[in-house]
Backbone as CSV, one residue per row, in Angstrom:
resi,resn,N_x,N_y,N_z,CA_x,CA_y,CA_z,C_x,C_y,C_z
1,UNK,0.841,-1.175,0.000,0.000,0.000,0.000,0.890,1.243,0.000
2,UNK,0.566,2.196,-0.478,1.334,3.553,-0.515,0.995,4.454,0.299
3,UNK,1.682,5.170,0.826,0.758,6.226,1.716,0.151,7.110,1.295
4,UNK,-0.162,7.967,0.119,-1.520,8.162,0.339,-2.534,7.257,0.157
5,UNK,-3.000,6.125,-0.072,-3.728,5.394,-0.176,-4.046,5.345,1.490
6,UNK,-3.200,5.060,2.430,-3.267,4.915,3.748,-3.894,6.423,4.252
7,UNK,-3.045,7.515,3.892,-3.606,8.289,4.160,-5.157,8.518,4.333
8,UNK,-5.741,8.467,3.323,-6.996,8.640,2.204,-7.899,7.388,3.306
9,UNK,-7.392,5.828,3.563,-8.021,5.798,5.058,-8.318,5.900,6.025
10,UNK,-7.249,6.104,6.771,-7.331,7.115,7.880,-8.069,8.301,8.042
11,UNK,-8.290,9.044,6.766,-8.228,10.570,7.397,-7.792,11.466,7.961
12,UNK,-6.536,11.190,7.393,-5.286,11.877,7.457,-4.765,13.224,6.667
13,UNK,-4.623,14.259,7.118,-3.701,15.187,6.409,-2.346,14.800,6.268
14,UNK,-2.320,15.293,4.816,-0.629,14.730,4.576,-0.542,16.384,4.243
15,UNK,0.730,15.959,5.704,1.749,17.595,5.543,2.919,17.587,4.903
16,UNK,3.377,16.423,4.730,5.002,16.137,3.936,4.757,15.421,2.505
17,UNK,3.925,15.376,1.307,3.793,14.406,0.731,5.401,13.691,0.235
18,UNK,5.289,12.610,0.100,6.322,11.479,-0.991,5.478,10.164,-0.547
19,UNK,5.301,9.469,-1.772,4.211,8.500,-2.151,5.109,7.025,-2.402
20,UNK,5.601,6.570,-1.036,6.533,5.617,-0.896,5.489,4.392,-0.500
21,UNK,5.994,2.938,-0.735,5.040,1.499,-0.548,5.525,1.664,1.438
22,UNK,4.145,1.036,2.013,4.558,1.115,3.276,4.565,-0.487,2.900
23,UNK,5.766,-1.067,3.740,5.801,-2.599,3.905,5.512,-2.932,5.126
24,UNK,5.210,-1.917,6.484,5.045,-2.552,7.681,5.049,-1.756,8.431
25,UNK,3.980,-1.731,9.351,3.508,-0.336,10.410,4.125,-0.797,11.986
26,UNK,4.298,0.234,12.961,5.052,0.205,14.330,4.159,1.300,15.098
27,UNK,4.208,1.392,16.143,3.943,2.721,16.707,4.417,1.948,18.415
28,UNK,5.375,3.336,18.701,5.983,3.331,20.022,6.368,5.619,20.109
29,UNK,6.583,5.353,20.936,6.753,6.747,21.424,7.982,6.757,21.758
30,UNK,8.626,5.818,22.053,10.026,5.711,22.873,11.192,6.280,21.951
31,UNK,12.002,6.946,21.603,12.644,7.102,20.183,14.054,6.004,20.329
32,UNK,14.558,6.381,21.084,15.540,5.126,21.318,15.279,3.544,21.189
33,UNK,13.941,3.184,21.736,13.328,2.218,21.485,13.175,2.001,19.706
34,UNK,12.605,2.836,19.203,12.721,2.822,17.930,13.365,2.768,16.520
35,UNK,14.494,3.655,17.159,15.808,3.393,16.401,16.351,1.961,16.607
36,UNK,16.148,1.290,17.772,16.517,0.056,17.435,15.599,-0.752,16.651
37,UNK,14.226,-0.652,16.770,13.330,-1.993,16.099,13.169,-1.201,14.627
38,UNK,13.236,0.109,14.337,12.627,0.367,13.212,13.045,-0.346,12.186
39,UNK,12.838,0.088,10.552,12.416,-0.599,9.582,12.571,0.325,7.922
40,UNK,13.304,-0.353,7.181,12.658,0.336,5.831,11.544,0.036,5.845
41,UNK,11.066,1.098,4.827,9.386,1.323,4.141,8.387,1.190,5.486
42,UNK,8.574,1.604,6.312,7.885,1.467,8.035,6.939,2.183,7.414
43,UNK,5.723,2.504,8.674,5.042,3.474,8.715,4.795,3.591,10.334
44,UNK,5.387,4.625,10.541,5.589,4.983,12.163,4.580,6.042,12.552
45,UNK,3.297,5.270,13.748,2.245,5.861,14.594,3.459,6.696,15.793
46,UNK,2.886,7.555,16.108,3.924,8.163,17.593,2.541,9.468,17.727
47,UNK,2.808,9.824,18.963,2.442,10.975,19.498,3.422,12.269,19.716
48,UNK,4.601,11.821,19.007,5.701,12.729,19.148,5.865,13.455,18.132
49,UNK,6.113,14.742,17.344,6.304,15.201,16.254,7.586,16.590,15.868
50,UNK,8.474,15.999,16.605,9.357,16.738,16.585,10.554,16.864,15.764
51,UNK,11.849,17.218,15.583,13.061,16.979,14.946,13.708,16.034,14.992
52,UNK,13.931,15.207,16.630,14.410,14.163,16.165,13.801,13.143,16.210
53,UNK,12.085,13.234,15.565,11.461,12.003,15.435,11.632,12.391,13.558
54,UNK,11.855,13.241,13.075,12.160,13.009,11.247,13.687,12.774,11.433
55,UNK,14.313,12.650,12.319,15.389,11.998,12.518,15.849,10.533,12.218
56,UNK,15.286,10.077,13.517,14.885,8.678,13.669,14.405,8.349,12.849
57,UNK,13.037,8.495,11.886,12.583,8.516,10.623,13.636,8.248,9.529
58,UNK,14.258,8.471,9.186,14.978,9.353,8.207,16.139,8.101,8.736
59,UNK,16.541,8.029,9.736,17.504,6.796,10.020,17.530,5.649,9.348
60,UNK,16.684,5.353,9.337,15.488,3.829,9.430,15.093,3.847,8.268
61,UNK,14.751,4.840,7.040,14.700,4.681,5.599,13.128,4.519,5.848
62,UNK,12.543,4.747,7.216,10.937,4.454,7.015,10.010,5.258,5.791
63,UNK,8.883,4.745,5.436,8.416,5.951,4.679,7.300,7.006,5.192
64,UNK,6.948,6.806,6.128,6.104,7.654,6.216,6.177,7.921,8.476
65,UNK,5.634,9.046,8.803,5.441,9.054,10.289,4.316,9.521,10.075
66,UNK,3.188,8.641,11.023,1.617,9.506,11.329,1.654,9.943,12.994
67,UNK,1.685,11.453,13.039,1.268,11.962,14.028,-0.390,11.405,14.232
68,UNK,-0.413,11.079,15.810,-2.013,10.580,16.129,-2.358,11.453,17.027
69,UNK,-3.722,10.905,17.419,-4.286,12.064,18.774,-4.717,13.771,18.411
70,UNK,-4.356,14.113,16.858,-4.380,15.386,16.808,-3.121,16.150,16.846
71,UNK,-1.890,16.005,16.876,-0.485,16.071,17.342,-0.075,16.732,15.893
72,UNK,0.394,17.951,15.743,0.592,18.712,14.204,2.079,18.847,14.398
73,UNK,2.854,18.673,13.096,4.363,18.579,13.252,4.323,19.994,13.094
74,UNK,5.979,20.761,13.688,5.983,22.273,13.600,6.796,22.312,12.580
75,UNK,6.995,23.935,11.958,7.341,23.969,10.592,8.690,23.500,10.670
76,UNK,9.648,23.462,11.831,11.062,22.834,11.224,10.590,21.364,10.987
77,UNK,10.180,20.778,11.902,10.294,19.446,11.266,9.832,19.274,9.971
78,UNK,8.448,19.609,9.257,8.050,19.765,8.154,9.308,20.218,7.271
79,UNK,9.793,21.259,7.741,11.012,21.384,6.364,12.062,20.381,6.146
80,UNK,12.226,19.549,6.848,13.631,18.964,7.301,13.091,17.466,6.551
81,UNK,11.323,17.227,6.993,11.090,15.802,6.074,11.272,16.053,4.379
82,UNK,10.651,17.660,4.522,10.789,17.614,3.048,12.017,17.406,2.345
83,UNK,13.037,17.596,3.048,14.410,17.349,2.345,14.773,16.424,2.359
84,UNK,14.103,15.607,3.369,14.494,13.835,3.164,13.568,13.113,2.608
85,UNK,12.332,13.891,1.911,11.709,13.155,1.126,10.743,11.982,1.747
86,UNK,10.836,12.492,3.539,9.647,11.556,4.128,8.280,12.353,4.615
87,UNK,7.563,11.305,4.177,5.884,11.605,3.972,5.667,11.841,5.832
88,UNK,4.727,12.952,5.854,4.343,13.409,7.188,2.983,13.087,7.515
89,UNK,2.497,12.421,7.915,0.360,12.596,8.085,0.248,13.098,9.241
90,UNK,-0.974,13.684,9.503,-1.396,14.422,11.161,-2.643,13.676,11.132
91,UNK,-3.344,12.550,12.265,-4.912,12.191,12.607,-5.069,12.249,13.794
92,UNK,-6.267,12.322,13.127,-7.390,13.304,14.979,-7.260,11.522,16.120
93,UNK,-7.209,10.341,14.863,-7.949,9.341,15.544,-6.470,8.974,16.044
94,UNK,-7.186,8.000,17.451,-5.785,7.435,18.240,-4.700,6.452,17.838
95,UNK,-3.488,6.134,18.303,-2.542,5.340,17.771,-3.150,4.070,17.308
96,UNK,-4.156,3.645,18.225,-4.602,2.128,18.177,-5.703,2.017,17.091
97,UNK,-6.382,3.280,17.065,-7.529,3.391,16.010,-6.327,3.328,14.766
98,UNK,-5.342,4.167,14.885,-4.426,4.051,13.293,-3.827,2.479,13.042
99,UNK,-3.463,1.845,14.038,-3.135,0.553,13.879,-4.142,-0.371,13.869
100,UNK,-5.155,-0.289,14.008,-6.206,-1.213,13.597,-6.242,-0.890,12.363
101,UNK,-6.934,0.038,11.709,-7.197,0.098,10.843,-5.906,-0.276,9.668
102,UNK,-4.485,-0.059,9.841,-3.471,-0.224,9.125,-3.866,-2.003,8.832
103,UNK,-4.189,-2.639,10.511,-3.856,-4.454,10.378,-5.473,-4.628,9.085
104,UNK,-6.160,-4.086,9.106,-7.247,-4.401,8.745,-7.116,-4.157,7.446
105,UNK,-6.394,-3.791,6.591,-5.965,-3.116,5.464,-4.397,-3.782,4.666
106,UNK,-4.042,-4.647,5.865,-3.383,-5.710,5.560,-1.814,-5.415,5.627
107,UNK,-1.559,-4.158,6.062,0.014,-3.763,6.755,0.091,-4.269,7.853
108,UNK,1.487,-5.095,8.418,1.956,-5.986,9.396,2.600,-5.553,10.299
C-alpha cells in the first residue's frame, strides 16, 4: 500500500507528501526504542512530532510518520522531512484506532 492510499483511510492530512510502498507499520513513542526496532518502508504511529522524530525517521529509511491524537508537526520538522523526502500525516484518531485500521488493510 502507498501512503496516500493509507492516508486517504485514515483521514489523514498529509503535511510532507512522498508516495513511498509502506511494507510494515510500528507505533511506540520511545525514540531510542525505535531506532533500534525500526524498519525500511515502516510506517511509524507516535504521538511525538518533533526533529528528532524526522530523525529517527529518516535513520530507518521508514516511509512515512503519522502523528495521532491530533499532534501537528511544527514547521522545522516539516522542512527537514521535506528534504528527506519523508511523507508526514497528522490524525485526529488514536494510535490504536491508526493501527487497527493499518492491520485491517493488511500492513503488518
Amino acid at each position: 500500500m502507498k501512503v496516500t492510499q493509507l492516508a486517504e483511510l485514515l483521514g489523514a492530512k498529509v503535511v510532507c507528501p512522498a508516495d513511498r510502498e509502506i511494507a510494515c507499520g510500528y507505533s511506540c513513542d520511545l525514540l531510542s526504542w525505535v531506532m533500534a526496532h525500526g524498519k525500511q518502508d515502516m510506517a511509524w504511529v507516535t504521538v511525538q512530532a518533533h526533529l528528532n522524530v524526522i530523525a529517527v525517521a529518516v535513520l530507518a529509511d521508514m516511509s512515512c510518520v503519522i502523528a495521532a491524537e491530533g499532534v501537528k508537526f511544527p514547521p522545522d520538522a516539516v522542512a527537514k522531512a521535506q528534504s528527506e523526502d519523508l511523507a508526514l500525516l497528522e490524525c485526529d484518531k488514536s494510535a490504536y484506532e491508526i493501527c487497527s485500521i493499518m492491520a485491517r488493510a493488511g500492513i503488518q
